[in-house]
C-alpha positions as CSV (number, residue, x, y, z in Angstrom):
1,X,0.0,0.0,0.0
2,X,1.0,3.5,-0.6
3,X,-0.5,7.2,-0.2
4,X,-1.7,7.8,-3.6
5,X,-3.2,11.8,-3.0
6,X,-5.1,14.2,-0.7
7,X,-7.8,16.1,-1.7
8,X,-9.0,19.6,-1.0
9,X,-11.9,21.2,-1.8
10,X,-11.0,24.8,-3.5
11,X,-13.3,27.7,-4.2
12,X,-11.7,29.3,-7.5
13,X,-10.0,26.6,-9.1
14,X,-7.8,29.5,-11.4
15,X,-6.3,30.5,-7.8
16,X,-5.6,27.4,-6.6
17,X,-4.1,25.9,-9.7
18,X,-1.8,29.1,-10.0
19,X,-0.7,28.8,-6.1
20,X,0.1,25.7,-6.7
21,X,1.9,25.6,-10.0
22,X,3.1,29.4,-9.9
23,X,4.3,29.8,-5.8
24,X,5.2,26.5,-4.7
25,X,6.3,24.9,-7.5
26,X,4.0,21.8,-8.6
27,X,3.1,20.4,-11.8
28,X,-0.1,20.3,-13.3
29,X,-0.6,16.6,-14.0
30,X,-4.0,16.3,-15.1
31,X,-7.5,18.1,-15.1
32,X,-10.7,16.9,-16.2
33,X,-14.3,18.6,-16.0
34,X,-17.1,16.5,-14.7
35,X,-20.3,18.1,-16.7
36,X,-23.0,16.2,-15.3
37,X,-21.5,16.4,-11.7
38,X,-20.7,20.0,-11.8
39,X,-17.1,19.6,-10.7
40,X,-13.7,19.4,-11.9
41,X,-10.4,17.6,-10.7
42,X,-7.1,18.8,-11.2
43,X,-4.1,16.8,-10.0
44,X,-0.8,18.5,-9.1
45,X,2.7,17.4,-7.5
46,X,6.1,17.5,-7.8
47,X,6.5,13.8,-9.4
48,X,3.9,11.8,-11.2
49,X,1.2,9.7,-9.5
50,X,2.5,6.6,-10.1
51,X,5.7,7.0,-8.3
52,X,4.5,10.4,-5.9
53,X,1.5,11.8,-3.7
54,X,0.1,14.1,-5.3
55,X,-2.5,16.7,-4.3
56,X,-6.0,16.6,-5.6
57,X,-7.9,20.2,-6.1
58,X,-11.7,19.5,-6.3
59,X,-13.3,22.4,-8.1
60,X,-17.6,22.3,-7.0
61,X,-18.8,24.5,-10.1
62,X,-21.8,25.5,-7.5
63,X,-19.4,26.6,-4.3
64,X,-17.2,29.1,-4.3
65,X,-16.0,28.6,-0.4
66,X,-15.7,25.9,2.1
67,X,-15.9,26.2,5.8
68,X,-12.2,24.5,6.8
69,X,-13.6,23.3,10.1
70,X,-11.1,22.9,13.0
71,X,-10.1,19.4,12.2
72,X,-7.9,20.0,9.4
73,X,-4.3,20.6,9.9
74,X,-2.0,21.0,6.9
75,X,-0.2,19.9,4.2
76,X,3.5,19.4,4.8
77,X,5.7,20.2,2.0
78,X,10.0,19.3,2.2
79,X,12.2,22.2,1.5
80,X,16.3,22.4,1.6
81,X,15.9,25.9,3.0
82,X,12.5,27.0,4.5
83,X,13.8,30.4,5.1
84,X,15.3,31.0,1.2
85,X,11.7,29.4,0.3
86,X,9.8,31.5,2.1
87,X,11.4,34.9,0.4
88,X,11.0,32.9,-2.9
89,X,7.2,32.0,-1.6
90,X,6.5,35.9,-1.1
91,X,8.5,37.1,-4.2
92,X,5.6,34.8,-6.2
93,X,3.0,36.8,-4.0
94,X,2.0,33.7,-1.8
95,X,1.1,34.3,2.4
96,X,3.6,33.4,4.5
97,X,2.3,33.2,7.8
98,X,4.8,31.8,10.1
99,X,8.1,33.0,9.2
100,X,11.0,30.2,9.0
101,X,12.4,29.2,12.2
102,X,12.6,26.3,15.0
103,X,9.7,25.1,16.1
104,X,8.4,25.6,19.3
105,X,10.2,23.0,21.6
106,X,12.5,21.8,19.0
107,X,15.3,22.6,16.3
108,X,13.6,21.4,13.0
109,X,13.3,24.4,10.9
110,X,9.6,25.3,10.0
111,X,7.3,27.8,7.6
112,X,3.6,28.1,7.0
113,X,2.5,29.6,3.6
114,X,-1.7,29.4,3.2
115,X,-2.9,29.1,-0.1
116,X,-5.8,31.5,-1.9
117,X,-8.7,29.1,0.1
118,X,-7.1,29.9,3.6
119,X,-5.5,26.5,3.9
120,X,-2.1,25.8,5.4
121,X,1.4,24.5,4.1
122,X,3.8,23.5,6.2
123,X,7.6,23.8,4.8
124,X,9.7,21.7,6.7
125,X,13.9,22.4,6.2
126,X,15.2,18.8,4.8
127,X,18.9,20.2,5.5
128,X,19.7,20.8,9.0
129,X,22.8,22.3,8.1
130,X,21.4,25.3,5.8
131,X,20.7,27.5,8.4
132,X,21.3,25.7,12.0
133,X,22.3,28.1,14.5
């Protein structure tokens, strides 16, 4: 068994897909529009879906926001340097909204961007050594 993707529920599809693609990176993999159910999917990742997990956007042609609830935490998201991808994350005009540092209690090195639906990314520094103090 293996993770094959997580889905999120986005209100402007447009947004999304350009967060996504444009600010951190991903790949559009596939998208197909589901006339009769009123919906789209698009898939996006950093690999393809056979070998990666990839993220599913599901696009309600009806809804244009989603309560997020309070059970939802985040997605988490490897980076070599979560400070250098935060300025790069904010040059691209995303919302960084935990600047890069340790987290609380610990030394791994941590960033939270939120995407154009209010959702959370977690960056998580891969490499220790880029900016250990």
């Amino acid at each position: 068994m293996r993770m094959l993707h997580t889905m999120l529920r986005v209100g402007n599809l447009e947004q999304s897909l350009k967060f996504y693609t444009e600010v951190l990176g991903m790949k559009l993999l596939r998208q197909r529009d589901y006339e009769e159910g009123r919906f789209t999917l698009a898939f996006v990742g950093y690999g393809d879906e056979e070998n990666n997990t990839v993220l599913e956007l599901t696009h309600n042609w009806d809804t244009s926001s989603y309560d997020l609830g309070n059970g939802y935490g985040h997605i988490a998201i490897g980076v070599e340097d979560a400070y250098k991808a935060c300025e790069e994350i904010k040059a691209r005009g995303g919302k960084v909204v935990r600047e890069a540092g340790p987290m609380k209690g610990g030394v791994t090195v941590i960033a939270f961007v939120e995407d154009p639906d209010g959702y959370k990314v977690e960056l998580i520094q891969q490499d220790q050594n880029a900016r250990n103090n």
